[in-house]
ZAKOLDREN-900743 format. One record per residue: x, y, z of N, C-alpha, C, O in turn. Coordinates in steps of 0.2 Angstrom, whole numbers, padded with zeros to 4 digits, always signed. Example, Ala and Ser with C-alpha at 12.3 -4.5 7.8 and 13.67 -1.06 7.14 Angstrom:
+0066-0028+0039+0062-0022+0039+0066-0016+0039+0071-0017+0042
+0064-0011+0035+0068-0005+0036+0064+0000+0039+0067+0006+0040
//
This chain:
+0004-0006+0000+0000+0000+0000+0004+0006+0000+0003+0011-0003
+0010+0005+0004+0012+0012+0003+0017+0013-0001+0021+0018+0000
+0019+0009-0007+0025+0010-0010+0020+0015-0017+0021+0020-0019
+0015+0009-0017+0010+0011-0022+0009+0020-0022+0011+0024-0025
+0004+0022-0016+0003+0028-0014+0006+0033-0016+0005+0037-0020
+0013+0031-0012+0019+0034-0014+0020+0035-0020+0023+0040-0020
+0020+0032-0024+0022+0030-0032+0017+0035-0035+0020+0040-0035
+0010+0036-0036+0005+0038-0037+0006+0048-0033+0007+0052-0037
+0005+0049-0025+0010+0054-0024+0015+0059-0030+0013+0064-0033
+0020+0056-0030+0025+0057-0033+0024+0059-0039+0027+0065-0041
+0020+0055-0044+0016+0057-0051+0013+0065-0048+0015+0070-0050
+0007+0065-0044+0004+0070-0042+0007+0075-0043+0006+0080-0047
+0015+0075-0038+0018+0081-0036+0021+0086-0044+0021+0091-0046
+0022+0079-0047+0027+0082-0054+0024+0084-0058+0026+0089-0061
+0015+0082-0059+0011+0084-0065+0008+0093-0061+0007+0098-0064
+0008+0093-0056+0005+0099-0049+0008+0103-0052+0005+0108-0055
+0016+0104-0052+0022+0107-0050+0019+0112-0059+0017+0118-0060
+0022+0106-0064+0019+0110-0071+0014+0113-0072+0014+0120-0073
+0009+0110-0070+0001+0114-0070+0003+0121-0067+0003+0126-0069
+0005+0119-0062+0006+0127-0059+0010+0133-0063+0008+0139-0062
+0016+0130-0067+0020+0136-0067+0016+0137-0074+0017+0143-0076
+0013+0133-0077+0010+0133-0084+0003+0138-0083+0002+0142-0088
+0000+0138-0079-0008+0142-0075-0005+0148-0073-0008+0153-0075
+0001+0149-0071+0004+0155-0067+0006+0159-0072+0004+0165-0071
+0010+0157-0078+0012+0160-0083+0006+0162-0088+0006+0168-0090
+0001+0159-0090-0004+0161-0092-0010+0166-0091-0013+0170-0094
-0009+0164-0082-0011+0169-0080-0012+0177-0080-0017+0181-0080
-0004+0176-0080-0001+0185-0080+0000+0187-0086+0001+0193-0088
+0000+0181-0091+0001+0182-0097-0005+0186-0102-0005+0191-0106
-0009+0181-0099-0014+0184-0102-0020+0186-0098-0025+0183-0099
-0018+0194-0092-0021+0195-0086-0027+0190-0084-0032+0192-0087
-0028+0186-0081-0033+0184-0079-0033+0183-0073-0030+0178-0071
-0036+0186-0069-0036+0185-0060-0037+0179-0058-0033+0175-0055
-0045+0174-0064-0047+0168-0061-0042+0162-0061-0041+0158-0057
-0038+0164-0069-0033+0157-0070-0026+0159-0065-0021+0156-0066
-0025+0166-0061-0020+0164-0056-0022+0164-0051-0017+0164-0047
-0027+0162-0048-0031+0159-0044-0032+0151-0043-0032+0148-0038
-0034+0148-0050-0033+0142-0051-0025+0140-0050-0023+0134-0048
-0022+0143-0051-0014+0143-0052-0012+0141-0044-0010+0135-0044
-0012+0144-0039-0012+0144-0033-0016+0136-0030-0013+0134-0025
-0021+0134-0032-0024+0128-0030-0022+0123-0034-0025+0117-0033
-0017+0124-0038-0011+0118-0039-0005+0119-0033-0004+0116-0028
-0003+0124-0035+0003+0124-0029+0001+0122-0022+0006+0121-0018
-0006+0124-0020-0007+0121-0014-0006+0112-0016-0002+0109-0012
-0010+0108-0020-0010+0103-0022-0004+0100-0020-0004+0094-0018
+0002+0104-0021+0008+0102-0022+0011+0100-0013+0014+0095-0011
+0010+0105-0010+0010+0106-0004+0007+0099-0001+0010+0095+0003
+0002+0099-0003-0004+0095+0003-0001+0087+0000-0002+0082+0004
+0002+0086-0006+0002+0080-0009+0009+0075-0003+0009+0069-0002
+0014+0080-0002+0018+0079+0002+0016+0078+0007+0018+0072+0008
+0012+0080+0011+0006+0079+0018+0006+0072+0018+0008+0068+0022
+0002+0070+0012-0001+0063+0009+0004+0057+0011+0003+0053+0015
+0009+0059+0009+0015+0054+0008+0017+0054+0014+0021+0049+0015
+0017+0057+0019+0020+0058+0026+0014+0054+0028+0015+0048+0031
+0008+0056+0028+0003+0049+0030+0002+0043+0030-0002+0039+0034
+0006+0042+0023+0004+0034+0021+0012+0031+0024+0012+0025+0025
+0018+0035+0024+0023+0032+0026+0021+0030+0035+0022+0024+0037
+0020+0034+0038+0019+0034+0045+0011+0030+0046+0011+0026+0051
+0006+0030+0044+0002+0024+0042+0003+0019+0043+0001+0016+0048
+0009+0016+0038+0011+0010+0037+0016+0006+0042+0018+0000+0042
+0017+0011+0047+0021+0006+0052+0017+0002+0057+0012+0003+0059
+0022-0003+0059+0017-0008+0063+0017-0006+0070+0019-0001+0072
+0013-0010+0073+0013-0007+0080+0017-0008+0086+0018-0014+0088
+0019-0003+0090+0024-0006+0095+0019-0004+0100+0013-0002+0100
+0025-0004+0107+0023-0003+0115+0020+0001+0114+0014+0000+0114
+0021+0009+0113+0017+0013+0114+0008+0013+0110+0003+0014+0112
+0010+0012+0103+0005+0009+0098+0002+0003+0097+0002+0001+0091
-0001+0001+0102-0003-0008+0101-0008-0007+0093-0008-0010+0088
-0011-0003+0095-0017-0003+0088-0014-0001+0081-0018-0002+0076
-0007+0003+0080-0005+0002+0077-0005+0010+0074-0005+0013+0079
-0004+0013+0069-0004+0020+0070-0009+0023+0062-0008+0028+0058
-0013+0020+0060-0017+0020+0053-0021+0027+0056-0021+0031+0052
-0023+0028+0061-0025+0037+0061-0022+0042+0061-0024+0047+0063
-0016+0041+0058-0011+0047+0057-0014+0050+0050-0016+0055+0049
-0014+0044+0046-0019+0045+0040-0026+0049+0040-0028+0053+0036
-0030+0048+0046-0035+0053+0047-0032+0059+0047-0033+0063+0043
-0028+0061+0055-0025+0067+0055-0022+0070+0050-0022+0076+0050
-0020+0067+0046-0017+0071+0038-0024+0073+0034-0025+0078+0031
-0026+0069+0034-0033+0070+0031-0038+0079+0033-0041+0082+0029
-0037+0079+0040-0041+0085+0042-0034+0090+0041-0034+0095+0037
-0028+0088+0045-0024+0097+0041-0025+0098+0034-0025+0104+0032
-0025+0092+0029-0026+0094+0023-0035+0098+0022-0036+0102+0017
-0037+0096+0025-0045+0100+0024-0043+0107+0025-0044+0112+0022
-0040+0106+0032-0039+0116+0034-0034+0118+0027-0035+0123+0024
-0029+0115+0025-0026+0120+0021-0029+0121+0014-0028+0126+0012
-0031+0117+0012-0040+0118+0006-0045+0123+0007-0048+0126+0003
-0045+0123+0015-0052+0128+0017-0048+0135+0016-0049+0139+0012
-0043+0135+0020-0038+0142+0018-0037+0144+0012-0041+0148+0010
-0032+0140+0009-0033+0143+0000-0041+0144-0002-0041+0149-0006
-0047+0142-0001-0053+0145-0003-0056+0151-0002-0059+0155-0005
-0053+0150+0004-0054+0158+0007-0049+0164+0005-0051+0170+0004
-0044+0162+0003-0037+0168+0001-0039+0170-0007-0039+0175-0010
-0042+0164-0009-0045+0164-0017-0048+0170-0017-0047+0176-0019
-0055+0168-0014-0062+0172-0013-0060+0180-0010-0063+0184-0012
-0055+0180-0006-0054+0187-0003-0049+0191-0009-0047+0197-0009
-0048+0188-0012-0042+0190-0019-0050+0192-0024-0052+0198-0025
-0055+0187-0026-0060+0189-0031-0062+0195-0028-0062+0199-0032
-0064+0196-0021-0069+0202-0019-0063+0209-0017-0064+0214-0015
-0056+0208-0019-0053+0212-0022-0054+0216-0028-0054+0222-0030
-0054+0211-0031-0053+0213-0036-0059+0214-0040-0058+0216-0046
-0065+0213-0037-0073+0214-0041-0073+0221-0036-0077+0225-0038
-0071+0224-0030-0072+0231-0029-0069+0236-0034-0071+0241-0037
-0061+0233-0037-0057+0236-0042-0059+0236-0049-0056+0239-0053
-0064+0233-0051-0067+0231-0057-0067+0235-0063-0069+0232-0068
-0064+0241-0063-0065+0246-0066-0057+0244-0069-0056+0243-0076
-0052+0244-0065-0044+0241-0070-0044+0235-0072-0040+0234-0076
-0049+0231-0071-0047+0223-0075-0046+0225-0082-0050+0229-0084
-0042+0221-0086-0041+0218-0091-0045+0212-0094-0048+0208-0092
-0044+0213-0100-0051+0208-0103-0042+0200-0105-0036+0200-0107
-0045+0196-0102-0042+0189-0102-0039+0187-0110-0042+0188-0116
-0033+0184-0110-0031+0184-0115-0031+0175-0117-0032+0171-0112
-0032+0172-0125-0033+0168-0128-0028+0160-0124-0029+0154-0124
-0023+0164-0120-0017+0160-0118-0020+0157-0111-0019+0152-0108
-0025+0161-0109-0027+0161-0102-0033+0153-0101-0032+0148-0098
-0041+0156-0108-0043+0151-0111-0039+0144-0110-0041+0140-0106
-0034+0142-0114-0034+0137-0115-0028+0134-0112-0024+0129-0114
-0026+0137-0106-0024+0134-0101-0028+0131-0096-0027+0126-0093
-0034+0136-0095-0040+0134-0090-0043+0124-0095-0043+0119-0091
-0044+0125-0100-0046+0120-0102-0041+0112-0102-0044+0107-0100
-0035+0113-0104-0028+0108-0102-0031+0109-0095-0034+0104-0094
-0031+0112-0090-0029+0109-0083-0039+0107-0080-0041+0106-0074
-0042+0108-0085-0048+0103-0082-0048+0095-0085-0052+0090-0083
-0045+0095-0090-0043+0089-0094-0038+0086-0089-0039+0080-0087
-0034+0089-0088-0027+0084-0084-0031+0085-0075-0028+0081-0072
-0034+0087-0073-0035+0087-0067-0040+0080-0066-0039+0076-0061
-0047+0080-0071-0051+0077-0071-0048+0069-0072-0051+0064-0069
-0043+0068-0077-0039+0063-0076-0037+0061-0070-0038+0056-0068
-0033+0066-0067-0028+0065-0063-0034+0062-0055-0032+0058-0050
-0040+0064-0055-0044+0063-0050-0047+0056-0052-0048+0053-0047
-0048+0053-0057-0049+0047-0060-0045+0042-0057-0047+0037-0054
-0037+0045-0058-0033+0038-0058-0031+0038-0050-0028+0033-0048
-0034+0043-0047-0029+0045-0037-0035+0039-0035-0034+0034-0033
-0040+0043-0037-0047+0039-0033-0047+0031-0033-0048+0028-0028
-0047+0027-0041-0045+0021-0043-0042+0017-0037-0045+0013-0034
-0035+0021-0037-0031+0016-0032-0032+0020-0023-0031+0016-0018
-0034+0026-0022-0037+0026-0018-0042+0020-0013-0039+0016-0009
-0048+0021-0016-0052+0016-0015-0050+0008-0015-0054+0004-0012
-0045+0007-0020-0042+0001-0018-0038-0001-0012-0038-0007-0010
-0034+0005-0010-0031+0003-0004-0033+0006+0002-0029+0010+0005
-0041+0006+0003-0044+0012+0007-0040+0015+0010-0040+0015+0016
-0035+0019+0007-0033+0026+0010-0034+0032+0009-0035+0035+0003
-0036+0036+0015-0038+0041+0017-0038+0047+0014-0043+0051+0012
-0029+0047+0013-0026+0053+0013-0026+0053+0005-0026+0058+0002
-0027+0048+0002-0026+0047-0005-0033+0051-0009-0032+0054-0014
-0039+0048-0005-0043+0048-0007-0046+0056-0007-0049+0058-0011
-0044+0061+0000-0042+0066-0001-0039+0071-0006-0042+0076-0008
-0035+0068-0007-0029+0070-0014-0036+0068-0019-0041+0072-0021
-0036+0064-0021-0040+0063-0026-0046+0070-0026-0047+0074-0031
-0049+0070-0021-0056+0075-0020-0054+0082-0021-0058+0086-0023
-0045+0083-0020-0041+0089-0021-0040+0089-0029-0039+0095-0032
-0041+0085-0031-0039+0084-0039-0047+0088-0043-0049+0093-0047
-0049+0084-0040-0058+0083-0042-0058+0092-0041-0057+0095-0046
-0060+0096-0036-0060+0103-0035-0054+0108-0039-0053+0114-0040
-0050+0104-0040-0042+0110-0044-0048+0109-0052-0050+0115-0054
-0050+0104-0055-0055+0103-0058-0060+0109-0061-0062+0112-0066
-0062+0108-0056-0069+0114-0056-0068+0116-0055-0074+0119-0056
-0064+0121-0050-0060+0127-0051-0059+0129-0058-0061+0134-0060
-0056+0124-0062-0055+0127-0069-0061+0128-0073-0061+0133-0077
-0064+0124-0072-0072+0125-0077-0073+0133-0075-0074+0138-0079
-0074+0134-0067-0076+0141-0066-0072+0148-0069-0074+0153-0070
-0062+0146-0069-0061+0151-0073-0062+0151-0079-0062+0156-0083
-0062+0145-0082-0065+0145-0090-0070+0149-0093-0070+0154-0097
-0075+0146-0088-0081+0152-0091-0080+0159-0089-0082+0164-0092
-0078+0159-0083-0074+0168-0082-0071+0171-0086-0073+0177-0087
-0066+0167-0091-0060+0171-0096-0065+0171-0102-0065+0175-0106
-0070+0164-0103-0072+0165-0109-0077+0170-0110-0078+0172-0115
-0080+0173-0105-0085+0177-0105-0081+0184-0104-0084+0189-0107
-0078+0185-0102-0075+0191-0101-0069+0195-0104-0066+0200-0102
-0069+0190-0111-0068+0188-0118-0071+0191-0122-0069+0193-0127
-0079+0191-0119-0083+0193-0122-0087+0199-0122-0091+0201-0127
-0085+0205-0115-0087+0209-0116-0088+0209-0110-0093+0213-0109
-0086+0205-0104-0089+0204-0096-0083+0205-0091-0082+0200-0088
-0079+0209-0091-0072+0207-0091-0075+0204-0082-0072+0199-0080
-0081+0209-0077-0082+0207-0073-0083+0200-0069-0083+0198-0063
-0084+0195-0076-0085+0188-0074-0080+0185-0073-0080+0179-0071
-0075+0188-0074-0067+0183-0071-0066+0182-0064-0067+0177-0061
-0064+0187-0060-0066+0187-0052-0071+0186-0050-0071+0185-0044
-0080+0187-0054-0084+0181-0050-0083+0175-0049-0084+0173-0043
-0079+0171-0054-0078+0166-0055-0074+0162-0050-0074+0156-0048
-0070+0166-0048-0067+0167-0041-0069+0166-0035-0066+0163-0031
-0073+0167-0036-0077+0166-0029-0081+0159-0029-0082+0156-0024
-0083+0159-0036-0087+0151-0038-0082+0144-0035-0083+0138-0032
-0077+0147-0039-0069+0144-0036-0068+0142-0029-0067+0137-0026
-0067+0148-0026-0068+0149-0018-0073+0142-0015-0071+0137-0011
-0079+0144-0018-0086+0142-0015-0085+0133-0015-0086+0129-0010
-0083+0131-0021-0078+0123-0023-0073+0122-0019-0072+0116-0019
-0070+0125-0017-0066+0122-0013-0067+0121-0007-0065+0116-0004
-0071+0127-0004-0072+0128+0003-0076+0117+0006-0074+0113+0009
-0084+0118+0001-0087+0112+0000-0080+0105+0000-0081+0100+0003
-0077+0107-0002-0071+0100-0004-0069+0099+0003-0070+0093+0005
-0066+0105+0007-0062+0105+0012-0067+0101+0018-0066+0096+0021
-0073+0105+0018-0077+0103+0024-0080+0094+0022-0081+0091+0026
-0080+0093+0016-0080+0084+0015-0075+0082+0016-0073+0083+0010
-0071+0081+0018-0064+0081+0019-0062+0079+0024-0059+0074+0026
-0065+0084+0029-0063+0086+0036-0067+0082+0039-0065+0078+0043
-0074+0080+0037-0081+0077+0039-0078+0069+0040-0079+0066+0045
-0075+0069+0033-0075+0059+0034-0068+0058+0037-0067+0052+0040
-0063+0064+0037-0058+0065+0043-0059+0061+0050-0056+0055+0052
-0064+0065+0054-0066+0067+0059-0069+0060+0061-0067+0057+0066
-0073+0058+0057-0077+0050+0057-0073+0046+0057-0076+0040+0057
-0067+0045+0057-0063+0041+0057-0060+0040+0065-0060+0034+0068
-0059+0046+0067-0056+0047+0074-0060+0044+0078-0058+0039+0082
-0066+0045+0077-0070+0043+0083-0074+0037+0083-0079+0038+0087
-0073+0032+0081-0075+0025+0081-0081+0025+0079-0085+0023+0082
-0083+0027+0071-0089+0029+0070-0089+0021+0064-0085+0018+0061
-0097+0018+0065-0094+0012+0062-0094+0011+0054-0093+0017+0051
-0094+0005+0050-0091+0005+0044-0098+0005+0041-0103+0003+0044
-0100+0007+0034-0104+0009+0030-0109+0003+0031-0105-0002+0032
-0115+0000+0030-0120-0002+0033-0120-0009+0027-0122-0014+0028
-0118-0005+0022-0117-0013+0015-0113-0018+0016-0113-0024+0015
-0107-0013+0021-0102-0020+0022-0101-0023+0030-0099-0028+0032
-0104-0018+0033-0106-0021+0042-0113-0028+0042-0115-0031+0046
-0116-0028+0034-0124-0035+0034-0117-0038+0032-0114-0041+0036
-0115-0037+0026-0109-0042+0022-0106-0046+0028-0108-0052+0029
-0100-0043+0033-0099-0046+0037-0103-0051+0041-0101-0057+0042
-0108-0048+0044-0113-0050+0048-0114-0057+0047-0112-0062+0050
-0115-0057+0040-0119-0062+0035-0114-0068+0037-0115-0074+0039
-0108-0065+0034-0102-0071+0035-0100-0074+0041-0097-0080+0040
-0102-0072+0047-0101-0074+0054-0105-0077+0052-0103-0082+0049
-0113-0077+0053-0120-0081+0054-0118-0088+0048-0121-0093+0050
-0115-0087+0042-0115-0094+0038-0108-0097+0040-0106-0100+0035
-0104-0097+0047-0099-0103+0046-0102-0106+0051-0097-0110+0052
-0104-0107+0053-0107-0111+0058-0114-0112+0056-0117-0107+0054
-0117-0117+0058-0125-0118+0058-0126-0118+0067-0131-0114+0068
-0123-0120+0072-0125-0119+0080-0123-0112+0082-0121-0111+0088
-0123-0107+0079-0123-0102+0081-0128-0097+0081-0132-0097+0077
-0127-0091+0086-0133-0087+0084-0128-0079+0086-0125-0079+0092
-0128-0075+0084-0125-0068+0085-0129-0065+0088-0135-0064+0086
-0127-0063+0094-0131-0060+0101-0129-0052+0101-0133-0047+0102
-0121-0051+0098-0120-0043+0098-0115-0044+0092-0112-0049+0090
-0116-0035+0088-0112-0034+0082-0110-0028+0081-0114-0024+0078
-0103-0027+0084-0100-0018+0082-0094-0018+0077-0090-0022+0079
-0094-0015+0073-0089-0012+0070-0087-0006+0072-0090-0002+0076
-0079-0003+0069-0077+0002+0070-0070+0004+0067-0065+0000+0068
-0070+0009+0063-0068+0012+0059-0060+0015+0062-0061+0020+0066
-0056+0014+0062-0049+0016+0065-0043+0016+0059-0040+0011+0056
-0043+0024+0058-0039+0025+0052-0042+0022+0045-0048+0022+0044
-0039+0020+0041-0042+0018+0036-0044+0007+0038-0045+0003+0034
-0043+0006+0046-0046-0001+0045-0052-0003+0048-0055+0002+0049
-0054-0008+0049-0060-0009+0051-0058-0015+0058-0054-0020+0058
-0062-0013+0065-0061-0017+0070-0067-0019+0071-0071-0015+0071
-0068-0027+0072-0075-0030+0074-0075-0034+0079-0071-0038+0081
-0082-0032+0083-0082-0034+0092-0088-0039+0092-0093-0036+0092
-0088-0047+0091-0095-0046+0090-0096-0054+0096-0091-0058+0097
-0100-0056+0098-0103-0060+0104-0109-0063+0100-0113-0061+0097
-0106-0073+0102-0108-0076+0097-0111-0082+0103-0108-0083+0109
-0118-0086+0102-0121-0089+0108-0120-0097+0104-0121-0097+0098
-0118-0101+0106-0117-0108+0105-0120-0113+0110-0121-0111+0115
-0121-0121+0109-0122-0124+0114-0116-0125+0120-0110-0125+0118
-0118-0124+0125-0114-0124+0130-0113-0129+0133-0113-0129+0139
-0113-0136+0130-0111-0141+0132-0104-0144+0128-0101-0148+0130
-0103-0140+0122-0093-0140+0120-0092-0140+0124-0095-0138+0129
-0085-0141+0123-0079-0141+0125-0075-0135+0126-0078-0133+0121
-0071-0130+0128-0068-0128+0127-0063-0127+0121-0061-0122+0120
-0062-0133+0118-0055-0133+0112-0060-0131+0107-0060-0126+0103
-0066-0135+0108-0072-0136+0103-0072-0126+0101-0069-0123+0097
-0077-0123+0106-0078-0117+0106-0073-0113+0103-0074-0108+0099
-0064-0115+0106-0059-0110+0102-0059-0111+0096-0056-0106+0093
-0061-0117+0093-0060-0119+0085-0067-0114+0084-0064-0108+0085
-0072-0113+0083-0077-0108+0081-0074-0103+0082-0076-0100+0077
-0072-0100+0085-0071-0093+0087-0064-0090+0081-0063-0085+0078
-0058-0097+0082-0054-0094+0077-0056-0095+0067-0055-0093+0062
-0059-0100+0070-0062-0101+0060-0066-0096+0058-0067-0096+0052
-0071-0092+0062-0075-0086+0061-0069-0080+0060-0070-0076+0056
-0064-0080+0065-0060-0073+0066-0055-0076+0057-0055-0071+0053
-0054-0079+0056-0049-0080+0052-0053-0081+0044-0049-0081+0039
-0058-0081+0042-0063-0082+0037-0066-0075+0036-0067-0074+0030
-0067-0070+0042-0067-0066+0043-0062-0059+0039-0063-0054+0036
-0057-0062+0041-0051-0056+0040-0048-0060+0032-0044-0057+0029
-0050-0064+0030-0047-0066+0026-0052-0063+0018-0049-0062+0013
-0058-0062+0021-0062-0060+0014-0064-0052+0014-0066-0048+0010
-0062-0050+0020-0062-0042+0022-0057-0041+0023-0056-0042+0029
-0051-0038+0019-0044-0036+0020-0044-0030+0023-0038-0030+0026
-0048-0024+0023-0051-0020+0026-0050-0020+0034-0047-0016+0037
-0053-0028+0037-0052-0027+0042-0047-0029+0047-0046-0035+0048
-0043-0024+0051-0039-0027+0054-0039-0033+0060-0036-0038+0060
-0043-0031+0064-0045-0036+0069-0050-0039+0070-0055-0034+0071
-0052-0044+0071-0059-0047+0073-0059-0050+0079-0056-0056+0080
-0061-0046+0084-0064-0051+0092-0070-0055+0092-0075-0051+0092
-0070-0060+0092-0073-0063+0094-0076-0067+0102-0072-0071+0105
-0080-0065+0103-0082-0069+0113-0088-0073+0110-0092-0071+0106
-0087-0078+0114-0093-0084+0113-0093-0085+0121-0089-0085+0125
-0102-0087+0121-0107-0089+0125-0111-0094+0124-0114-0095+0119
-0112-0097+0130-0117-0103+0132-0124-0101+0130-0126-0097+0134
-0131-0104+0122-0135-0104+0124-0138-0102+0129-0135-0105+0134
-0143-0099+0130-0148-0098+0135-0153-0104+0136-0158-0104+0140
//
C-alpha cells in the first residue's frame, strides 16, 4: 500500500508542479485574476500531496509498546490538516475575487493563452482525480482519497475560470473574479467533505451499513450452532475493527468453542482485507 501511494504521490507532485508554473504564466500572461487563482490551487496541491506521503509512510508502520493498535490514524489526522489548508486557500482565493470585483474598473479583458490553459488543466486534473481515486479506494486510504477530492475541485475550479475568461472575452471582463469566488465556493465544499469523513474516522464511527450486513452475513454462515447475540464495527484509520458476541451450545468443550471462534475470526479477516482485527467472545445458549 504504501509503495504504491507513494508512487501515485510522486506522479501527483510532478504533474501539480507543471500545472502550476503553466496556470501562473498564463495567468499574467494573459491578465486573468481567475486562471492565477486556479494557479495557486495547484501549488497548494503540491503542498498537501507531500502531507499525503508523510501519511501513508507513518500509516504503514506496525505497532509497537506505545501503539498496540498500530498507527493507521495518522492518516486521518493528515486528512483534516489537509481539509484546513484547502479551506484556507478557498478563502485567500475568494478574498483576492472580492478584491478585485471592488477594483473592477482596472481589470483587463483575459487573454486567448489564459482560455486554454484553463481548459488543459480541467482535462489533466479530471484525469488525474480518476486515476488517485481508482487506487485510492483500492487501498482504502484516506489521505489518498483526499488527494483525489483535491484533484476533483483543482478541476472545477478550472471550469469556473474557463467560463470567467471565456465570458470576459466577451465583453464581461467582470465575470473573471466572480468566477473566483465560484472557485472559492468549490473548494471551501471539498475541504469541509474532507474534514467530515476526517473526523469519522477518529472517533469509532462504524463502517458503512453494506459492508457491516456483508460481514454480519459471513459470521452467521460458518457455523449452523450459532446465533450472533451482539455486532459492532469500527472504523480506525483507514481499517476496520470487529467486536462481535456469538451464543453456541454450552455443552462444547472448550478446544471445541476455540476452533469456532478462530475459523470465524480467520474467514473473517481473510475475505475483508479492510479489516484489521476481529474479536470474537462466545457464550453458552440460554
Amino acid at each position: 500500500m504504501k509503495n504504491v501511494g507513494i508512487k501515485i504521490s510522486i506522479i501527483t507532485i510532478i504533474i501539480n508542479i507543471i500545472l502550476f508554473v503553466f496556470k501562473l504564466v498564463a495567468g499574467i500572461l494573459g491578465h486573468s485574476n481567475a486562471m492565477i487563482s486556479d494557479a495557486v490551487h495547484s501549488l497548494t496541491d503540491v503542498l498537501t500531496t507531500f502531507l499525503v506521503i508523510f501519511g501513508l509512510v507513518m500509516a504503514s508502520k506496525n505497532a509497537d509498546k506505545k501503539h498496540p493498535y498500530g498507527h493507521e490514524r495518522i492518516e486521518s489526522v493528515c486528512g483534516i490538516i489537509l481539509s484546513f489548508c484547502l479551506f484556507l486557500t478557498g478563502l485567500g482565493i475568494g478574498y483576492l475575487g472580492i478584491l478585485n470585483i471592488i477594483n473592477y474598473q482596472n481589470l483587463q479583458v483575459p487573454g486567448l493563452l489564459s482560455l486554454m490553459a484553463a481548459l488543459i488543466s480541467i482535462l489533466v486534473k479530471e484525469g488525474m482525480f480518476h486515476y488517485t481515486i481508482h487506487y485510492a479506494k483500492k487501498l482504502n486510504s484516506t489521505s489518498l482519497k483526499a488527494d483525489a477530492w483535491h484533484h476533483r475541485s483543482d478541476a472545477l475550479s478550472s471550469i469556473g475560470a474557463f467560463v470567467g475568461i471565456f465570458f470576459a472575452r466577451f465583453g464581461f471582463p467582470i465575470l473573471d473574479p466572480l468566477c473566483s469566488l465560484l472557485i472559492c465556493l468549490l473548494i471551501v465544499i471539498s475541504a469541509i467533505q474532507i474534514f467530515k469523513e476526517a473526523v469519522s474516522q477518529m472517533i469509532d464511527t462504524s463502517c458503512d451499513e453494506k459492508t457491516s450486513k456483508a460481514i454480519l452475513k459471513i459470521i452467521e454462515n460458518t457455523h449452523e450452532n450459532i446465533s450472533v447475540k451482539d455486532f459492532k464495527t469500527r472504523i480506525f484509520g483507514s481499517k476496520i475493527y470487529i467486536d462481535a458476541l456469538i451464543a453456541t451450545d454450552g455443552n462444547i468443550s472448550l478446544k471445541e468453542a476455540d476452533k469456532i471462534v478462530t475459523h470465524i475470526h480467520d474467514v473473517v479477516e481473510k475475505k475483508f482485507k479492510e479489516v484489521k482485527h476481529c474479536n470474537i467472545h462466545i457464550i453458552p445458549n440460554e
